[in-house]
C-alpha positions as CSV (number, residue, x, y, z in Angstrom):
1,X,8.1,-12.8,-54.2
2,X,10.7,-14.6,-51.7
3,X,10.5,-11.6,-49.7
4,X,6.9,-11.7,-49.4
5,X,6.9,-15.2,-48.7
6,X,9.3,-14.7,-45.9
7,X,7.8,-11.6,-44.1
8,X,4.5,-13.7,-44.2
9,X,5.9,-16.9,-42.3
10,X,7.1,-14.2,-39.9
11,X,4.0,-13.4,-39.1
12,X,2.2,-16.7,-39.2
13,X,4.7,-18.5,-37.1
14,X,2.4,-18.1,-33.9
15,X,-0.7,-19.5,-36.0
16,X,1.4,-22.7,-36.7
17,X,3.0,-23.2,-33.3
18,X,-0.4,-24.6,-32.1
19,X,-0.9,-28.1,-33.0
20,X,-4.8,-27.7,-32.6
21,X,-4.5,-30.3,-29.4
22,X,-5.4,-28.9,-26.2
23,X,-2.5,-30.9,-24.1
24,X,-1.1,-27.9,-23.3
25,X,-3.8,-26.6,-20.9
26,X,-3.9,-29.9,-19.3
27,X,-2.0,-31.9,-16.5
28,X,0.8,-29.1,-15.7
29,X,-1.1,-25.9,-16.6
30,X,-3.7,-24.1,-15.7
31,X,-6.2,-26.2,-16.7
32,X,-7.7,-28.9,-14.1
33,X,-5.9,-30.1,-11.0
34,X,-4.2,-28.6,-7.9
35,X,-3.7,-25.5,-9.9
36,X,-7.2,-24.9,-10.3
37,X,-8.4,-25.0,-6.9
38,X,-5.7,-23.1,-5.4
39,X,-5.0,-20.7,-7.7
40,X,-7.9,-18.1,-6.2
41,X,-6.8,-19.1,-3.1
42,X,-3.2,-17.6,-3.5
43,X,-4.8,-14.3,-5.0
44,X,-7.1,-14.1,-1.9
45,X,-3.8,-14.8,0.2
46,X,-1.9,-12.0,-2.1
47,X,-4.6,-9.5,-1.4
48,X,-5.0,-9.6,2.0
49,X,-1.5,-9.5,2.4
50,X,-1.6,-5.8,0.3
51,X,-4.4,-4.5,2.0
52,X,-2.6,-5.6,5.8
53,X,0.4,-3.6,4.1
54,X,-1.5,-0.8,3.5
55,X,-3.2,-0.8,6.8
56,X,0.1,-1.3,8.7
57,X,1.7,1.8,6.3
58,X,-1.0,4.0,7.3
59,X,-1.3,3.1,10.9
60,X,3.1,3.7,11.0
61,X,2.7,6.8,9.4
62,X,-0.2,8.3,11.6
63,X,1.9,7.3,14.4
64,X,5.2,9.0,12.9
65,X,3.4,12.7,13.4
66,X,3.8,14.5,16.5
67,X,0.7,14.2,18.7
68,X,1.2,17.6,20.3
69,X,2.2,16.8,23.9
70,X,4.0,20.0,26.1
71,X,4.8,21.9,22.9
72,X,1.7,22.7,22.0
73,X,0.4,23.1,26.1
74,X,2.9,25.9,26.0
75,X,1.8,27.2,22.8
76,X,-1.6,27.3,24.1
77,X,-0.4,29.1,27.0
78,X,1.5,31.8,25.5
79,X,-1.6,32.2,23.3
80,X,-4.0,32.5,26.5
81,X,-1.4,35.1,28.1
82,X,-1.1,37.0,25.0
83,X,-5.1,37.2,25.0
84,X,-5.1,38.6,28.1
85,X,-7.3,35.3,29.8
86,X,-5.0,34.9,32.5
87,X,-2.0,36.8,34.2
88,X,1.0,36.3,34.5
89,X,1.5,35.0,38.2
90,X,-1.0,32.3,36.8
91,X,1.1,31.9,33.5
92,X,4.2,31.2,35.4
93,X,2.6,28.5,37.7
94,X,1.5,26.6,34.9
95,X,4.5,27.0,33.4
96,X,6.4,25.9,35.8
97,X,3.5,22.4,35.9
98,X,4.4,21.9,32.0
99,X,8.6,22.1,32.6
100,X,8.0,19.1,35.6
């Protein structure tokens, strides 16, 4: 019976720490006051500041990749010469424009 007794205050002990008074969601918490009205304001704050993370993430991360540049000019223009589109007096010219 004690043991019954016991196990049940264990799990009552949350019922009886309210006092049934509702001072505790006044003055300091989150009740009324300065916490109220700038409480959204702080989420709005927190989730602009995410999405501007995200958007700077991206924007660092498209930039990381390589955007081509001579490599791929003189990819292109082994692929042209290989094709047969121009010759190779022409290839070397150009060649010799994408080494400058």
């Amino acid at each position: 019976m004690t043991r019954t007794i016991f196990v049940m205050t264990m799990f009552a002990t949350p019922a009886f720490a309210d006092s049934g008074e509702y001072g505790h969601m006044m003055g300091d918490g989150y009740g009324y006051g300065p916490s109220m009205m700038f409480g959204p304001v702080v989420w709005i704050v927190a989730l602009g500041l995410v999405v501007a993370g995200i958007i700077w993430l991206v924007r660092r991360l498209d930039h990381a990749t390589p955007q081509g540049g001579a490599s791929s000019a003189m990819a292109e223009l082994d692929l042209r010469l290989a094709k047969g589109e121009i010759d190779a007096d022409e290839y070397s010219s150009r060649k010799k424009l994408l080494s400058a």
